[in-house]
mmCIF file of the N, C-alpha and C atoms, coordinates in Angstrom:
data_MODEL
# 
_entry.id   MODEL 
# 
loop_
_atom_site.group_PDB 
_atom_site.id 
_atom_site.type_symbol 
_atom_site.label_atom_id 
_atom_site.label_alt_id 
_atom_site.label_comp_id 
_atom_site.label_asym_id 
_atom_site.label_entity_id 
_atom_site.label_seq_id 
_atom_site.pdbx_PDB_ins_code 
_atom_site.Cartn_x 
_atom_site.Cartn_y 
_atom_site.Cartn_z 
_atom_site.occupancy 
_atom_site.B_iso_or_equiv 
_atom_site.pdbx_formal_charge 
_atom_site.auth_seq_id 
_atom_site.auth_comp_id 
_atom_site.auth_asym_id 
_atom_site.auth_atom_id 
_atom_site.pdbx_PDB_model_num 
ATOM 1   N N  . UNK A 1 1  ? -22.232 -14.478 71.512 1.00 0.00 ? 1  UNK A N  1 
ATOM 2   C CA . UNK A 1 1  ? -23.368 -13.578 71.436 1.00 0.00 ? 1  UNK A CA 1 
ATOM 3   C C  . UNK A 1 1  ? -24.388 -14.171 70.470 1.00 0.00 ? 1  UNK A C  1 
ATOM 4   N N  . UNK A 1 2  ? -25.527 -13.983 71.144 1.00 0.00 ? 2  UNK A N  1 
ATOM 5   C CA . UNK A 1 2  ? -26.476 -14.886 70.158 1.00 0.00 ? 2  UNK A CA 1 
ATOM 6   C C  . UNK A 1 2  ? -27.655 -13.379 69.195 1.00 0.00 ? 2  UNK A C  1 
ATOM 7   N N  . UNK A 1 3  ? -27.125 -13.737 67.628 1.00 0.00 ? 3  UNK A N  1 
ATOM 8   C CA . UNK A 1 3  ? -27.729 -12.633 67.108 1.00 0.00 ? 3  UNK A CA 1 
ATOM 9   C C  . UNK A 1 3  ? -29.718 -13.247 66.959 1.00 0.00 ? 3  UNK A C  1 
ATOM 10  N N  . UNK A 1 4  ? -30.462 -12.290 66.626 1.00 0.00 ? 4  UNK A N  1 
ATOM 11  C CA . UNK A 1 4  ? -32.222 -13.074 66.467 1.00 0.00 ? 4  UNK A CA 1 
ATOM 12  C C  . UNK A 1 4  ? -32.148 -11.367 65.693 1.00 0.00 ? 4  UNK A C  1 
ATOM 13  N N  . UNK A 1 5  ? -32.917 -11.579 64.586 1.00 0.00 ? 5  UNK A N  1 
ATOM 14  C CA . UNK A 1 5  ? -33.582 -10.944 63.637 1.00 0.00 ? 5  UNK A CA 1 
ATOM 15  C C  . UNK A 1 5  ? -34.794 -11.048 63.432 1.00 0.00 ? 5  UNK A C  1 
ATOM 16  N N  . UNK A 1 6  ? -35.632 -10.416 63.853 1.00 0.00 ? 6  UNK A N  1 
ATOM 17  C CA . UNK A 1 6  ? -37.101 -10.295 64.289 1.00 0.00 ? 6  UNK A CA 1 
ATOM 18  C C  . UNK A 1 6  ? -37.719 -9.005  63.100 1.00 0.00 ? 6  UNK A C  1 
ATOM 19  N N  . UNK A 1 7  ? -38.883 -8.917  62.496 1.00 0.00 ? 7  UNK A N  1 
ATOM 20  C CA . UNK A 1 7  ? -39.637 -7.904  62.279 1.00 0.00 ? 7  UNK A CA 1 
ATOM 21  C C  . UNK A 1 7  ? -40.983 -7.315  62.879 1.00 0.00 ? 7  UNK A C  1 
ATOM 22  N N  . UNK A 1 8  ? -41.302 -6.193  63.567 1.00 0.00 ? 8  UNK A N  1 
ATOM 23  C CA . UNK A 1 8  ? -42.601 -6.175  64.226 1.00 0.00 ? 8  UNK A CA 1 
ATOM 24  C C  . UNK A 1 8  ? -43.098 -4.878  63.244 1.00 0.00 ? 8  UNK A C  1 
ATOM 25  N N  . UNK A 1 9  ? -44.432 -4.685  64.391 1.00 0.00 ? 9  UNK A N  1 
ATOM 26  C CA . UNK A 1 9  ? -44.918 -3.600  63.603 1.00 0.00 ? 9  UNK A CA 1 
ATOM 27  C C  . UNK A 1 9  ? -45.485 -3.034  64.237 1.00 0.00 ? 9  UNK A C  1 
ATOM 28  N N  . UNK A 1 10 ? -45.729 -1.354  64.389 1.00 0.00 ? 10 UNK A N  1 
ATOM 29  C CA . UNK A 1 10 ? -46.760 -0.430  65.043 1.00 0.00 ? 10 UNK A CA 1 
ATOM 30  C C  . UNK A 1 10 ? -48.224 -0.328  65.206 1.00 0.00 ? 10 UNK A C  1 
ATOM 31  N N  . UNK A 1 11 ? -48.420 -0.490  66.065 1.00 0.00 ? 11 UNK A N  1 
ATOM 32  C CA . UNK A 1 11 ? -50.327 -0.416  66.283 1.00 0.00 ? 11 UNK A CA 1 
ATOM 33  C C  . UNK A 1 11 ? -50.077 1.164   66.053 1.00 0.00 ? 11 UNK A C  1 
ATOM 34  N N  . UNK A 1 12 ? -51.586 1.183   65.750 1.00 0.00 ? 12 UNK A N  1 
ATOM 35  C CA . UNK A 1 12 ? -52.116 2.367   65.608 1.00 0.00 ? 12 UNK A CA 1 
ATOM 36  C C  . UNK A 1 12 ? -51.807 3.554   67.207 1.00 0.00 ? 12 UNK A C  1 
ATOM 37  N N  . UNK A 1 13 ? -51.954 2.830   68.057 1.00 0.00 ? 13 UNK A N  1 
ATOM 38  C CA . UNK A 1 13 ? -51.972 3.621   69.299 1.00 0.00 ? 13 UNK A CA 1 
ATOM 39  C C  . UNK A 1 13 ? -50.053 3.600   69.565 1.00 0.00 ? 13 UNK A C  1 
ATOM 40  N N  . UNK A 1 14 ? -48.855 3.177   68.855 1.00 0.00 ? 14 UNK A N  1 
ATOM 41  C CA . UNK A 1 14 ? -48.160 3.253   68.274 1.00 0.00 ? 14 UNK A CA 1 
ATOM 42  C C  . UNK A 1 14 ? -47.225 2.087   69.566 1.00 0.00 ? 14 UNK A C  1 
ATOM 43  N N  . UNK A 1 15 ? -47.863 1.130   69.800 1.00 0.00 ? 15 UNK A N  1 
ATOM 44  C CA . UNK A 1 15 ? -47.370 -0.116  70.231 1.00 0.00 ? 15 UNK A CA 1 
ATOM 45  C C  . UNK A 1 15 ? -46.314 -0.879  69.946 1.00 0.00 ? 15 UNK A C  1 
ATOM 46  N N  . UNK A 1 16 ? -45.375 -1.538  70.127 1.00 0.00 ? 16 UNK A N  1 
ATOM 47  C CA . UNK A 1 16 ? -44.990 -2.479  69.510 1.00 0.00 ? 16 UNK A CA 1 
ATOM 48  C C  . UNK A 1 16 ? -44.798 -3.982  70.014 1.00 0.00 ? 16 UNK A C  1 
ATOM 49  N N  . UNK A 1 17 ? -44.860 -4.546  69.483 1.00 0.00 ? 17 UNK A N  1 
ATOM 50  C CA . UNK A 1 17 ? -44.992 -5.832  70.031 1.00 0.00 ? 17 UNK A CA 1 
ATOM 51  C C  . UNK A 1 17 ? -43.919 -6.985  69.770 1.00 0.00 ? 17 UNK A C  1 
ATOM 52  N N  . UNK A 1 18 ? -43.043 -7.301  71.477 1.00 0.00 ? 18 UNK A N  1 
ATOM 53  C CA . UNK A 1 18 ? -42.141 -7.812  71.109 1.00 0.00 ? 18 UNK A CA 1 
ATOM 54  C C  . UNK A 1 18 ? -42.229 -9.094  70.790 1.00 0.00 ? 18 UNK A C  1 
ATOM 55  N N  . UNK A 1 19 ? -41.543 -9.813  69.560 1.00 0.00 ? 19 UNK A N  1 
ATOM 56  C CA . UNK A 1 19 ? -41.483 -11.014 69.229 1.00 0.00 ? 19 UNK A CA 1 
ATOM 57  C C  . UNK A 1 19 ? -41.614 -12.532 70.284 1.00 0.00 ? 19 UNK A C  1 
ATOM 58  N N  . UNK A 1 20 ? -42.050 -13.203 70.059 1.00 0.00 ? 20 UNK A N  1 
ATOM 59  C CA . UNK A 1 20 ? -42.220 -13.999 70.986 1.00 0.00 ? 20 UNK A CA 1 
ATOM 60  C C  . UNK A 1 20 ? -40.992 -15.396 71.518 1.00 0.00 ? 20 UNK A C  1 
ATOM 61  N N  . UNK A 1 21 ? -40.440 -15.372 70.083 1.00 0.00 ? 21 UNK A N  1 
ATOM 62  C CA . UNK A 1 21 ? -39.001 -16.083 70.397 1.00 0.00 ? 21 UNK A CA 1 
ATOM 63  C C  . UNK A 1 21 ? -37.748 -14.728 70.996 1.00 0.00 ? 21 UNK A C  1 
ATOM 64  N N  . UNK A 1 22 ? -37.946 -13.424 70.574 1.00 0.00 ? 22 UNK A N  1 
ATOM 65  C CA . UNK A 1 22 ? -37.128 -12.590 71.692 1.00 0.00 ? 22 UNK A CA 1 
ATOM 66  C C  . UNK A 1 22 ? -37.326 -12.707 72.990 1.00 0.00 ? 22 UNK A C  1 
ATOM 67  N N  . UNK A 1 23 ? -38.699 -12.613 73.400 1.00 0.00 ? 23 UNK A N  1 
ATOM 68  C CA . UNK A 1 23 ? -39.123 -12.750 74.536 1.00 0.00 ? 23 UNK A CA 1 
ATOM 69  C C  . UNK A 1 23 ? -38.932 -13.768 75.105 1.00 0.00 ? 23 UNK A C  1 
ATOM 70  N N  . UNK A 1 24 ? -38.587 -15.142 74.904 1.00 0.00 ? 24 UNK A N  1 
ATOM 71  C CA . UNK A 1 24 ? -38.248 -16.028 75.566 1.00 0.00 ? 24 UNK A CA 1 
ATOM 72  C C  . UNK A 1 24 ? -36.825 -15.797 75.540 1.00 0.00 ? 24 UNK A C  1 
ATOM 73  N N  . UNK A 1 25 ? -36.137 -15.399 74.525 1.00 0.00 ? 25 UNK A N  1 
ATOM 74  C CA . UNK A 1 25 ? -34.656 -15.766 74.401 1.00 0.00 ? 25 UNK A CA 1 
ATOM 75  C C  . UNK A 1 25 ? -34.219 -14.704 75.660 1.00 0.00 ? 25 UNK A C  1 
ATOM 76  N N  . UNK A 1 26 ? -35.035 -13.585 75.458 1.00 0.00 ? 26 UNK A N  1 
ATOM 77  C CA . UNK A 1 26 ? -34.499 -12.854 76.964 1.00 0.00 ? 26 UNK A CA 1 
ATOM 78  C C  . UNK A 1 26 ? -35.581 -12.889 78.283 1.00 0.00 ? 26 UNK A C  1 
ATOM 79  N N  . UNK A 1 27 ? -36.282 -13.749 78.296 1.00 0.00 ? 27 UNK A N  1 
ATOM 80  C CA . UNK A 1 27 ? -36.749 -14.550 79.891 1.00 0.00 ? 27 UNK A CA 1 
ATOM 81  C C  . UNK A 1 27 ? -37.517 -12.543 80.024 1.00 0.00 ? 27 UNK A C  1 
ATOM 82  N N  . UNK A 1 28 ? -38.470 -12.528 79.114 1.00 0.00 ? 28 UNK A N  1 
ATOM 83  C CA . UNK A 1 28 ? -39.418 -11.068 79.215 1.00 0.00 ? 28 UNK A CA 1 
ATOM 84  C C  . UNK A 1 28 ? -40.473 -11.606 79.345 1.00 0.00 ? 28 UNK A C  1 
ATOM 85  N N  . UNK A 1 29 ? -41.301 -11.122 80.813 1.00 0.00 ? 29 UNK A N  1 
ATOM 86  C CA . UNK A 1 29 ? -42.982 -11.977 80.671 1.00 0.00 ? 29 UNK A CA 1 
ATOM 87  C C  . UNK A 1 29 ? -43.422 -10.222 81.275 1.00 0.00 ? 29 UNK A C  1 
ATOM 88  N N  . UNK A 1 30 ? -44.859 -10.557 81.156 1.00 0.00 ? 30 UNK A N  1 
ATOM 89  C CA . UNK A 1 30 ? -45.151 -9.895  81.601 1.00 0.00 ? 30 UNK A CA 1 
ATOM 90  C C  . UNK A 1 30 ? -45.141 -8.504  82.980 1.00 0.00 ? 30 UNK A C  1 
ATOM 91  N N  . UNK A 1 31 ? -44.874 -7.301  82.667 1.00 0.00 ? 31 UNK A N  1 
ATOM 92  C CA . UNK A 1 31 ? -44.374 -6.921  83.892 1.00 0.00 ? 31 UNK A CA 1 
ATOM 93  C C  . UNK A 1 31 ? -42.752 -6.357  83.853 1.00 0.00 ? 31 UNK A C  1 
ATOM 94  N N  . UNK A 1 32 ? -42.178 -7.275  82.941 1.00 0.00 ? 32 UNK A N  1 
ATOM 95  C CA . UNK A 1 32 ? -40.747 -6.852  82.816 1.00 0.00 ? 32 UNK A CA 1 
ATOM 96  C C  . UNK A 1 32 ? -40.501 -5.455  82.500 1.00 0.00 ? 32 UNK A C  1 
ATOM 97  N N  . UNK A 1 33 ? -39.317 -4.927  82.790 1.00 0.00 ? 33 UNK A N  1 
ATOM 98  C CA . UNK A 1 33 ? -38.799 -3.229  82.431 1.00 0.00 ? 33 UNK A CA 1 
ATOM 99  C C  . UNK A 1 33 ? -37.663 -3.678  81.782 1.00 0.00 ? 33 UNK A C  1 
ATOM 100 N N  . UNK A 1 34 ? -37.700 -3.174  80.463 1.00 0.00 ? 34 UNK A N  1 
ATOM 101 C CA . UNK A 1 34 ? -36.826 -2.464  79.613 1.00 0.00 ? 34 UNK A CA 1 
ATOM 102 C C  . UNK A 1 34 ? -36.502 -0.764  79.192 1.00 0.00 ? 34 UNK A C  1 
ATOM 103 N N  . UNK A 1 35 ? -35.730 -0.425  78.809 1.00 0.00 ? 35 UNK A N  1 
ATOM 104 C CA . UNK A 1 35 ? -34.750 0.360   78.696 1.00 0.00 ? 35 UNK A CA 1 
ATOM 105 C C  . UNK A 1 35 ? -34.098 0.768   77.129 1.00 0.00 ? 35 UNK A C  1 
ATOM 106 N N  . UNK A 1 36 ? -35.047 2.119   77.013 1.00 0.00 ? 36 UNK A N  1 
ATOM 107 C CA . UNK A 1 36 ? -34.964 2.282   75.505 1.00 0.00 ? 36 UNK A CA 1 
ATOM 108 C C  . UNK A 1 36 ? -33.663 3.410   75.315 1.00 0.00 ? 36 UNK A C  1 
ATOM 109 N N  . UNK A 1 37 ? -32.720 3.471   74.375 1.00 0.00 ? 37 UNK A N  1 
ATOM 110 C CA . UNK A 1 37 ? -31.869 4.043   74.096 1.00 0.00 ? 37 UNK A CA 1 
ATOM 111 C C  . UNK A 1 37 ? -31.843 4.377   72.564 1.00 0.00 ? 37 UNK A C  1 
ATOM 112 N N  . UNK A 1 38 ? -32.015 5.411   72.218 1.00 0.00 ? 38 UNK A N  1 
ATOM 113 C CA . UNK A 1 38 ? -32.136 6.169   70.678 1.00 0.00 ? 38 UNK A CA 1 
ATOM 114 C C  . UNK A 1 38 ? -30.926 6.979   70.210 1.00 0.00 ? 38 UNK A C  1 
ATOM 115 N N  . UNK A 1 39 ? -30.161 6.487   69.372 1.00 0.00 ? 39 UNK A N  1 
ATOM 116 C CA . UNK A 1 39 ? -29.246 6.462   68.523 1.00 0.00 ? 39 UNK A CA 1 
ATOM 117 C C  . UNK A 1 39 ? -29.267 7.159   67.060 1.00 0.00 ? 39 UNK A C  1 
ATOM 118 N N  . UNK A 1 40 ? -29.277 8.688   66.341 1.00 0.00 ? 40 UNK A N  1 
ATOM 119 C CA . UNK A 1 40 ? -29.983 8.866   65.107 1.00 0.00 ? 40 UNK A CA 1 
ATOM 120 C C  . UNK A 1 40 ? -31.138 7.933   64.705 1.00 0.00 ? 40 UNK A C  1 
ATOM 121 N N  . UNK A 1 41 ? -31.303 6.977   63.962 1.00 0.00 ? 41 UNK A N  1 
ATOM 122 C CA . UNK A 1 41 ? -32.540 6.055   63.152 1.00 0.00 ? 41 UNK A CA 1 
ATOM 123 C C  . UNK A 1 41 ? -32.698 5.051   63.989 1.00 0.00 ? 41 UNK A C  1 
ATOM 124 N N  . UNK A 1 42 ? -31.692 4.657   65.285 1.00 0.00 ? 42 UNK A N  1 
ATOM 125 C CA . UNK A 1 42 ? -31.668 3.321   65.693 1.00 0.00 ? 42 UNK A CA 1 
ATOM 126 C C  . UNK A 1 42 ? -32.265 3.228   67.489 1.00 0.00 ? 42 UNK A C  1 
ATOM 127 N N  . UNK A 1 43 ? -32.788 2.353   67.608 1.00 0.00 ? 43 UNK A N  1 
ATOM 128 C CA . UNK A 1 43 ? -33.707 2.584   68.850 1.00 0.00 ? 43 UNK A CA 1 
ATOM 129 C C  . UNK A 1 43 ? -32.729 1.154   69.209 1.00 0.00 ? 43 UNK A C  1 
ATOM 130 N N  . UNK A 1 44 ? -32.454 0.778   70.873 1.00 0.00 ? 44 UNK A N  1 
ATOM 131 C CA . UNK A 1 44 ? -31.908 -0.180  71.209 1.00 0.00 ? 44 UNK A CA 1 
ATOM 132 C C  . UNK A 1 44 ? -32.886 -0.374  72.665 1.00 0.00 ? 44 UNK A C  1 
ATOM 133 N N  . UNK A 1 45 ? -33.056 -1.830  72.446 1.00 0.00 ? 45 UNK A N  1 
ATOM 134 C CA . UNK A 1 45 ? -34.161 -1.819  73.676 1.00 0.00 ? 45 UNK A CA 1 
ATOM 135 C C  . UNK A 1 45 ? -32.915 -3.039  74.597 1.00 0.00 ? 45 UNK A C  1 
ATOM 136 N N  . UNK A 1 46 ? -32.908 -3.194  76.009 1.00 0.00 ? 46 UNK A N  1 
ATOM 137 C CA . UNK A 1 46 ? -32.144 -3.596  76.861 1.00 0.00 ? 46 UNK A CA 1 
ATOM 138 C C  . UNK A 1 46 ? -33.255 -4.197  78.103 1.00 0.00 ? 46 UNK A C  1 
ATOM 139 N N  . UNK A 1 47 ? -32.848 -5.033  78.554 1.00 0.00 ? 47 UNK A N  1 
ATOM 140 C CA . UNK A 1 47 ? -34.171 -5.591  79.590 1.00 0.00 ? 47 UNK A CA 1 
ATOM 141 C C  . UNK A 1 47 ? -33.410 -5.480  80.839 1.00 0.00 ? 47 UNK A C  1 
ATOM 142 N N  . UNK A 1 48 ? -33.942 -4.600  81.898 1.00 0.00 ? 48 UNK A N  1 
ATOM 143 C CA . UNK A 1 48 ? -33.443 -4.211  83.095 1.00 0.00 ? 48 UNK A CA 1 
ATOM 144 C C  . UNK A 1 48 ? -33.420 -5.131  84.409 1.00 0.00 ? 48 UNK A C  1 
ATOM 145 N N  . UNK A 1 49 ? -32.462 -5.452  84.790 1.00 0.00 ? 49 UNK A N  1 
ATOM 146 C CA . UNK A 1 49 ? -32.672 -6.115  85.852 1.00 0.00 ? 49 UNK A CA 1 
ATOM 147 C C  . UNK A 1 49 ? -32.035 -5.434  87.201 1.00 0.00 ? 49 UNK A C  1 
ATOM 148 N N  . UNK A 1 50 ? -32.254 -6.389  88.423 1.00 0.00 ? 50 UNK A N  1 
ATOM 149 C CA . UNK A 1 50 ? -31.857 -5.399  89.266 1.00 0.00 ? 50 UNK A CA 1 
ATOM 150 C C  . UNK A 1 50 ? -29.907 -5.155  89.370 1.00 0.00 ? 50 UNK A C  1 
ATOM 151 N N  . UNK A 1 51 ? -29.590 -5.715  88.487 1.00 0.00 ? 51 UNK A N  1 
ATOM 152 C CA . UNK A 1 51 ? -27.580 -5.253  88.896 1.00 0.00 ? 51 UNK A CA 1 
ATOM 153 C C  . UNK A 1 51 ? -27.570 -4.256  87.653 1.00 0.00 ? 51 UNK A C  1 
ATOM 154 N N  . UNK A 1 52 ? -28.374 -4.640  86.568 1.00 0.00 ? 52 UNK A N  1 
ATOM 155 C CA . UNK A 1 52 ? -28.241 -3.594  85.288 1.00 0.00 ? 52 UNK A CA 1 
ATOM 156 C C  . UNK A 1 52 ? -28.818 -2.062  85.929 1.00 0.00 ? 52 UNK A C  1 
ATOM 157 N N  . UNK A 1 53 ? -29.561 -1.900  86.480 1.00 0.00 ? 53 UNK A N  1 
ATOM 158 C CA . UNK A 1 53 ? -30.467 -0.743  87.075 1.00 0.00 ? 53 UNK A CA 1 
ATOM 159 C C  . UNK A 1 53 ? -29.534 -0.119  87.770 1.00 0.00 ? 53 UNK A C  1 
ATOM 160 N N  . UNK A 1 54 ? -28.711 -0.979  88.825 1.00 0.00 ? 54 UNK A N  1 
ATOM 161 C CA . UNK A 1 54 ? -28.180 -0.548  89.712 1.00 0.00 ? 54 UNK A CA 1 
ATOM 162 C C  . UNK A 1 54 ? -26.681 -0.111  89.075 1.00 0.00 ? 54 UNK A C  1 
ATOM 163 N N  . UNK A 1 55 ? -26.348 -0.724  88.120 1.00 0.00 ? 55 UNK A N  1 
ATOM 164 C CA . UNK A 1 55 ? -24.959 -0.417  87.234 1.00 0.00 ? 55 UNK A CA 1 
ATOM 165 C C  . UNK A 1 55 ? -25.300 1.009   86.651 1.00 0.00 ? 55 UNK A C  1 
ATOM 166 N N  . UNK A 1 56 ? -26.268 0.943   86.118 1.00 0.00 ? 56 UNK A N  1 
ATOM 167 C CA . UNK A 1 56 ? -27.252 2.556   84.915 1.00 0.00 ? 56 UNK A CA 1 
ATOM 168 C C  . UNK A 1 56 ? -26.722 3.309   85.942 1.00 0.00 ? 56 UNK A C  1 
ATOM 169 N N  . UNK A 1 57 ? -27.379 3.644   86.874 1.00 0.00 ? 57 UNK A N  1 
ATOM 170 C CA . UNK A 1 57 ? -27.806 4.279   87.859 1.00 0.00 ? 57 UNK A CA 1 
ATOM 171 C C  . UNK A 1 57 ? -26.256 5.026   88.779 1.00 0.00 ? 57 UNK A C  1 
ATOM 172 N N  . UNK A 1 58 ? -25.663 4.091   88.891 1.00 0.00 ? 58 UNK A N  1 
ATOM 173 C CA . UNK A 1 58 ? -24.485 4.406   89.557 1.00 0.00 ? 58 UNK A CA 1 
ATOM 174 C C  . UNK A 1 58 ? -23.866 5.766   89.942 1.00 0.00 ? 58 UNK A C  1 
ATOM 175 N N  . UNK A 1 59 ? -23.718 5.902   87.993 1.00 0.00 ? 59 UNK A N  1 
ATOM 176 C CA . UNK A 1 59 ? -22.814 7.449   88.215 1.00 0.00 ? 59 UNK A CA 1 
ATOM 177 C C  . UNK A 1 59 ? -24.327 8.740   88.910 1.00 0.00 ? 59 UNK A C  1 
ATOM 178 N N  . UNK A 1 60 ? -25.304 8.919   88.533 1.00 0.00 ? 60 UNK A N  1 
ATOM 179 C CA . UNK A 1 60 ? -26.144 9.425   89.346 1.00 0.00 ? 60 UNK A CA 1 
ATOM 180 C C  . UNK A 1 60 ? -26.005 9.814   90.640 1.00 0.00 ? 60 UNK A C  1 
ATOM 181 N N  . UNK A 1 61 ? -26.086 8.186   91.303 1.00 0.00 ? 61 UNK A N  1 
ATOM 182 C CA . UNK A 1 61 ? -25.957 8.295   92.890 1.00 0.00 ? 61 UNK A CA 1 
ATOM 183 C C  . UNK A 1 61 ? -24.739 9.264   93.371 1.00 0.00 ? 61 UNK A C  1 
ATOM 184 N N  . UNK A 1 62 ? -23.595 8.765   92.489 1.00 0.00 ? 62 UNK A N  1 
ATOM 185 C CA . UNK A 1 62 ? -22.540 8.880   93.114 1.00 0.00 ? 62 UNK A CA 1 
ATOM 186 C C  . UNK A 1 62 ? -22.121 10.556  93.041 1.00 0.00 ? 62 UNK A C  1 
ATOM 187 N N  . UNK A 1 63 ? -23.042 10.879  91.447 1.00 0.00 ? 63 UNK A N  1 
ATOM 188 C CA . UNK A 1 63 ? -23.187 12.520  91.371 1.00 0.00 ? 63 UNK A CA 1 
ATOM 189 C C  . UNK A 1 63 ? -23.751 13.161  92.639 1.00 0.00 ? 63 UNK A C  1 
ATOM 190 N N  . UNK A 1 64 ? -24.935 12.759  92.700 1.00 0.00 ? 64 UNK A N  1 
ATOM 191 C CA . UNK A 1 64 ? -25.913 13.191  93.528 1.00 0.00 ? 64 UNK A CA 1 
ATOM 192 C C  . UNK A 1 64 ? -25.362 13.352  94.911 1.00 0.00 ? 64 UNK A C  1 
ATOM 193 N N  . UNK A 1 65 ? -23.959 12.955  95.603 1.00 0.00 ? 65 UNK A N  1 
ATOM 194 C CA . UNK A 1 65 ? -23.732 13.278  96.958 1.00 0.00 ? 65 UNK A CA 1 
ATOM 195 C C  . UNK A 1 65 ? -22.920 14.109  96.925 1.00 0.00 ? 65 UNK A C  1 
ATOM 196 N N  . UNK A 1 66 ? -22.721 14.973  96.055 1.00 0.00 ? 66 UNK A N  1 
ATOM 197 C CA . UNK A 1 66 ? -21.827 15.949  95.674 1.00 0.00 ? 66 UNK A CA 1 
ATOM 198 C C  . UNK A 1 66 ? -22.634 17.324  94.971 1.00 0.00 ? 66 UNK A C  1 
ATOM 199 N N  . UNK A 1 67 ? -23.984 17.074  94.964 1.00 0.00 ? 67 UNK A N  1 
ATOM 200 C CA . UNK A 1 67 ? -24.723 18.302  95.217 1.00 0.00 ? 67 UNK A CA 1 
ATOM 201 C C  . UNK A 1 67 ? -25.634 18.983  96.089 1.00 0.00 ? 67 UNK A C  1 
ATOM 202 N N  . UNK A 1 68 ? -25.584 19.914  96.523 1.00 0.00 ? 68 UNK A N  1 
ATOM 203 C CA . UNK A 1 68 ? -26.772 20.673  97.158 1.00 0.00 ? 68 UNK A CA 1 
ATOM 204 C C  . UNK A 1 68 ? -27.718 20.878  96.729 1.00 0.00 ? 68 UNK A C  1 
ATOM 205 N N  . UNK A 1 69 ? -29.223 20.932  97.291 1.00 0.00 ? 69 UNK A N  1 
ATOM 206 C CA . UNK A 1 69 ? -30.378 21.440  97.018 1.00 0.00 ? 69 UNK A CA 1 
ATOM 207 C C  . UNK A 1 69 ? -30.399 22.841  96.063 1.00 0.00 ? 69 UNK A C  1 
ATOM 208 N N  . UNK A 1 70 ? -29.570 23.517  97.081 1.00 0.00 ? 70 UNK A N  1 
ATOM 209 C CA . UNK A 1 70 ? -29.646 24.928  95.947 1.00 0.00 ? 70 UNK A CA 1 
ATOM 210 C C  . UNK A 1 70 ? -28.633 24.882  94.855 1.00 0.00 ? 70 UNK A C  1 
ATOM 211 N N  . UNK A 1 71 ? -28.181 24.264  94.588 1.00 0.00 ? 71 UNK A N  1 
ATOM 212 C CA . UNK A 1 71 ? -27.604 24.232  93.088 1.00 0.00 ? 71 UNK A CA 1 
ATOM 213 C C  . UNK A 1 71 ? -28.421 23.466  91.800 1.00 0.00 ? 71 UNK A C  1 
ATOM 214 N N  . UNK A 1 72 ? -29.276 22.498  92.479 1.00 0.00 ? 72 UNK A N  1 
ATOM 215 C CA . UNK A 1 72 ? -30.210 22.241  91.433 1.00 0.00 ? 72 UNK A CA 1 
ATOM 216 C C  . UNK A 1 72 ? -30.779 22.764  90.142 1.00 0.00 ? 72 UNK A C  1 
ATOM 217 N N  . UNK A 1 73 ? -31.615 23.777  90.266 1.00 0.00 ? 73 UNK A N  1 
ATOM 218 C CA . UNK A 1 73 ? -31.879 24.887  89.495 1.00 0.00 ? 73 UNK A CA 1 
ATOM 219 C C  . UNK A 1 73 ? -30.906 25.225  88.328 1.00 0.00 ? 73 UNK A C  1 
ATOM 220 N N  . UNK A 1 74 ? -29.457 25.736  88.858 1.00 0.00 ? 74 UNK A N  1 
ATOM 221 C CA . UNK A 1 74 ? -28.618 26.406  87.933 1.00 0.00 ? 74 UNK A CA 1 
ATOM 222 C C  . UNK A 1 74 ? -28.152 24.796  86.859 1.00 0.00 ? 74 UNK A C  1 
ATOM 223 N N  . UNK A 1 75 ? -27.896 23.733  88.167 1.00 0.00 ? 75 UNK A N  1 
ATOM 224 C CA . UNK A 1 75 ? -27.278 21.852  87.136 1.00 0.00 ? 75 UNK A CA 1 
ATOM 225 C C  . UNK A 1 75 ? -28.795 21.966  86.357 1.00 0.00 ? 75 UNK A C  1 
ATOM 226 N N  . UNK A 1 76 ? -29.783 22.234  85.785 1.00 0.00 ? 76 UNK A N  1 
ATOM 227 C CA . UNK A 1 76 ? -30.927 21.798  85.302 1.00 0.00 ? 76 UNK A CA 1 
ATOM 228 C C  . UNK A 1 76 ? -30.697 22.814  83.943 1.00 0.00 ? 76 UNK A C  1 
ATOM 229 N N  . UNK A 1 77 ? -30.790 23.718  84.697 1.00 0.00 ? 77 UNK A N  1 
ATOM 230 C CA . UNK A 1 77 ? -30.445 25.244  83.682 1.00 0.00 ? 77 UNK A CA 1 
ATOM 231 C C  . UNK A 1 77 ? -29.223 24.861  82.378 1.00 0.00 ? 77 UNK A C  1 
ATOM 232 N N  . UNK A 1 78 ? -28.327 24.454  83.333 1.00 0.00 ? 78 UNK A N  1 
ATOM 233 C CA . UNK A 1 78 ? -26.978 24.427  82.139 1.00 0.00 ? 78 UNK A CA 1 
ATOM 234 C C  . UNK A 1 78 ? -27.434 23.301  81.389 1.00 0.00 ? 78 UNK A C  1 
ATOM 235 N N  . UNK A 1 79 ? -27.556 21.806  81.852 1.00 0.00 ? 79 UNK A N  1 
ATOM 236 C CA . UNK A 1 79 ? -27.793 20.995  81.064 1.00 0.00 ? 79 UNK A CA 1 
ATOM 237 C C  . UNK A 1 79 ? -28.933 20.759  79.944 1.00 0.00 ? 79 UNK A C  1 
ATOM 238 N N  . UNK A 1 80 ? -29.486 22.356  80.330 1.00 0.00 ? 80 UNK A N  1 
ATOM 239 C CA . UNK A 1 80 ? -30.727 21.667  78.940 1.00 0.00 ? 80 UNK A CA 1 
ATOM 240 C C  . UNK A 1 80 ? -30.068 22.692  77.739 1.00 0.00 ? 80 UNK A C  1 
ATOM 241 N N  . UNK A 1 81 ? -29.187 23.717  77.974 1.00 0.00 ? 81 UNK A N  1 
ATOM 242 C CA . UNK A 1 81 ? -28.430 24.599  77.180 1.00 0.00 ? 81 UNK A CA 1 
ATOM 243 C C  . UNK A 1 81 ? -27.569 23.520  76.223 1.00 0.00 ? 81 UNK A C  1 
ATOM 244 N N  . UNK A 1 82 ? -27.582 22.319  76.856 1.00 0.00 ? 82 UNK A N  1 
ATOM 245 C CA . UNK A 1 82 ? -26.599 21.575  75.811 1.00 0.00 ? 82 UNK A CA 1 
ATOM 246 C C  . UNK A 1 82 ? -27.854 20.392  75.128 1.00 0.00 ? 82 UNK A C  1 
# 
């Protein structure tokens, strides 16, 4: 595993701007999608590709053929209670 220790900083319009040796080390050009995940204080950014998307995504799909239209509503309802 290759560690890189980078510091950036917030624009005003509250930007950030990824390092330019990260950005090569993970093949990010323009256009790319990443994938932010927030942890208490810790933000983890992940660069999406199409088997990572399709891995994320998985349990979703696989939810999703196991519900009906009209149950929507009530799965939306409960999950924001938590």
């Amino acid at each position: 595993m290759t560690e890189m220790i980078e510091m950036g900083k917030i624009s005003s319009r509250g930007q950030v701007a990824i390092p330019s040796g990260i950005r090569a080390h993970l093949g990010l050009d323009e256009g790319s999608k990443v994938l932010f995940f927030v942890e208490d204080d810790m933000v983890l950014m992940k660069k999406v590709t199409s088997a990572s998307l399709s891995e994320l995504t998985r349990p979703l799909r696989e939810a999703s053929k196991n519900i009906q239209e009209s149950q929507v509503n009530r799965l939306v309802h409960k999950m924001r209670k938590r």
